[in-house]
Each structure stands twice: as C-alpha cells, then as structure tokens.
N, C-alpha and C positions, 0 to 999 in steps of 0.2 A: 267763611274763611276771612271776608274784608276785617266783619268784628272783630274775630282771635288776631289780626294781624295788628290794630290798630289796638287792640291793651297790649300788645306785647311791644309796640314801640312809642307808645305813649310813655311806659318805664324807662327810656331814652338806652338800650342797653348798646355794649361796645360794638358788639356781633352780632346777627342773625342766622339761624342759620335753619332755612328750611329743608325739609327731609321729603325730596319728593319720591322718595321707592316706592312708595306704595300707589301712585298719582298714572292710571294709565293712559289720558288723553288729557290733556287742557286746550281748551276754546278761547278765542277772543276774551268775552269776559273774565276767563281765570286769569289769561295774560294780563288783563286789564286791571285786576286786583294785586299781582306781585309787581310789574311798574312799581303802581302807587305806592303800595309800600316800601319797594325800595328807594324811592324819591325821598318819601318822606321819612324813612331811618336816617338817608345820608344828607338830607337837610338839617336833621335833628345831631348829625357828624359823628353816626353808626357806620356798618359795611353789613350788607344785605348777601347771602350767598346762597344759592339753590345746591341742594348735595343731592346725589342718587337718582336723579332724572334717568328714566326708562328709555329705551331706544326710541318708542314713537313720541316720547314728551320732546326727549331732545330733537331730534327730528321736524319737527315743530320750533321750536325755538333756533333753532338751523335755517328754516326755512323764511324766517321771521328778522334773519340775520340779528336777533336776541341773546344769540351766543356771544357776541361780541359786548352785548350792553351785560349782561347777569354775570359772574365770579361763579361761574359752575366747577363741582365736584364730582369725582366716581364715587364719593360715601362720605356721611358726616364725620367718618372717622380721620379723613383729606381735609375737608373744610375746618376740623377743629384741630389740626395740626398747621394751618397755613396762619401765616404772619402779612 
C-alpha cells in the first residue's frame, strides 16, 4: 500500500481519495502508511481523503482522535462531490 500510495502522489494530483470499504481493520502501521501519505500529498499542496471507512476502521481512527486529522467520507461518491 506505502508503494501504490507514493506513485500515486509522486503525479502531484489535486485530490486523493482513498476507498476504504472494502478495509476491515487497520493497525498502527496501516495508520502509519495514510499519515504519510497524506503529509506528503499536502506538502506536495494535494487534499488526501479517506471515503467508506467501515464501522470498526472508523472506530479506530475515533479512537486514535484521527477523525479529526483525515477529511473522511460515507462513500467516494461524498468525497468526490466535496469542494
């Protein structure tokens, strides 16, 4: 996931926008990997967004008070209508 995330924001793009529905736990190191990347989209002066996070992923990132750093969605369908 680190490598896909870093060709995809290596192409400096305006938006991100990860699709975690299908994502049914992430770990320290998963959190470890979307930080980074979105550090490094929004240094590159991208917006990184997590869409579709599961009850126990969000839950996690809740707990991680995470919700308040990531631009989360109910579905990339929300993330690619938000301005």
């Amino acid at each position: 996931m680190r490598a896909t995330l870093r060709e995809l924001i290596d192409k400096r793009p305006k938006r991100l926008i990860v699709d975690m529905s299908r994502v049914p736990y992430v770990d320290s190191s998963g959190l470890a990997v979307l930080i980074g990347a979105m550090q490094s989209l929004e240094h590159e002066g991208g917006v990184f967004m997590l869409a579709g996070a599961q009850e126990t992923v969000r839950t996690i990132l809740e707990s991680a008070r995470l919700d308040q750093y990531f631009q989360l969605f109910p579905d990339v369908d929300a993330a690619v209508a938000a301005r």
